[in-house]
Every structure is written in C-alpha cells, then in structure tokens.
N, C-alpha and C positions, 0 to 999 in steps of 0.2 A: 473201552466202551465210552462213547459220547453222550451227555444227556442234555435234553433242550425240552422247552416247556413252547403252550400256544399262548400268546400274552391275549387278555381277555381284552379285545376291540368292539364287541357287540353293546355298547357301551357310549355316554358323551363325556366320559372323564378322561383324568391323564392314569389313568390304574394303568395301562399298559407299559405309560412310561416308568413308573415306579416300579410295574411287576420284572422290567427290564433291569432294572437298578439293582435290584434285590439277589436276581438272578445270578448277576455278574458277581455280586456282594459275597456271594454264600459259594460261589466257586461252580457253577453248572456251565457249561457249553455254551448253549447258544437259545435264543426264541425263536419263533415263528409266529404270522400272524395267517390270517384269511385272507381272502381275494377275492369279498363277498360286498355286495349294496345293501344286503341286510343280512341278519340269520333266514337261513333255510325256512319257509316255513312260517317267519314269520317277520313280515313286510313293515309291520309297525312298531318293529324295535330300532334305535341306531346301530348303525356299523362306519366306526373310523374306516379310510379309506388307507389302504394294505401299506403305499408306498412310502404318502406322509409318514405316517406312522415309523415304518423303517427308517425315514431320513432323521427322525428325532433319536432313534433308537441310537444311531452312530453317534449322535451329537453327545449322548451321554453316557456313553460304552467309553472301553480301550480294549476290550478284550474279544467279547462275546462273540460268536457269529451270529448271524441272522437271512431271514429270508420269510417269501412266501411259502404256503404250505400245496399252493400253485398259482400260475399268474393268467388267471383268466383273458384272454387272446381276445376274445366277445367282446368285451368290458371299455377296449380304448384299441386305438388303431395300432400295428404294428410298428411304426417308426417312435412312437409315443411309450410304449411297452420296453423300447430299446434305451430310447434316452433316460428311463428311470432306471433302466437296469446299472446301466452305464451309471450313470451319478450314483447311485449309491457306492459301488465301485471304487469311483473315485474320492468318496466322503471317507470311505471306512477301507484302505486296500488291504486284500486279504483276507477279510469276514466275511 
C-alpha cells in the first residue's frame, strides 16, 4: 500500500512546503494538493495556486510523488493545463 497526505494550500504560508518536507522526511509516498481559487465555501480564505505549489514541491523532494487531487480544466485554457503538466514532468521525471 501507498500513502500520500493533502499538503494544507488553503493557507499564505510555506506550511505546504514544509508539510512536503516532512512527508518525504518520515518515509510516506507522496502529496497532493487542490485545484481550488479558494476553499469551498469559503471565498475569503487564501488558496495557493495547485501547480506553483507542485513546482516547489519537486524543488525540494527526491523521492516523493505528487500531483493534483484534480486539475480543474474551467480554471486555465487547455494548452496552458498541458505545459504545466508537462514541466512538472520534466522538473521531477517519474513522480
């Protein structure tokens, strides 16, 4: 079995990145983040944005995998949904 956590984004800190850090640290799988503008529900909270967020996550991984928990298609044009797919890809291959 695999285990992976949701790195807490809803947030203007680096918690996700540390929670990322830790993750790796302690030997789990991999994270996930949202593919949200804000929390559900609630408009006037911050939400780090899914992809930055991943591209940091590679920067300070070796291991981990990672991903969205989906990639909202609405949100950004489909050629623009590709090229981040794609860069991440190539930042971290194989995660």
């Amino acid at each position: 079995m695999r285990v992976g956590v949701t790195l807490p984004t809803f947030r203007d800190d680096d918690a996700a990145i540390e929670a990322a850090r830790r993750v790796e640290a302690v030997g789990l799988d991999g994270v996930f983040v949202f593919d949200h503008i804000w929390p559900m529900g609630r408009n006037d909270r911050p939400a780090l944005t899914a992809f930055p967020v991943l591209g940091a996550v590679a920067s300070v991984t070796e291991r981990i995998c990672f991903g969205t928990l989906v990639a909202r298609i609405g949100l950004r044009p489909d050629d623009v949904l590709v090229a981040q797919l794609a860069s991440l890809a190539r930042m971290a291959p194989g995660r």
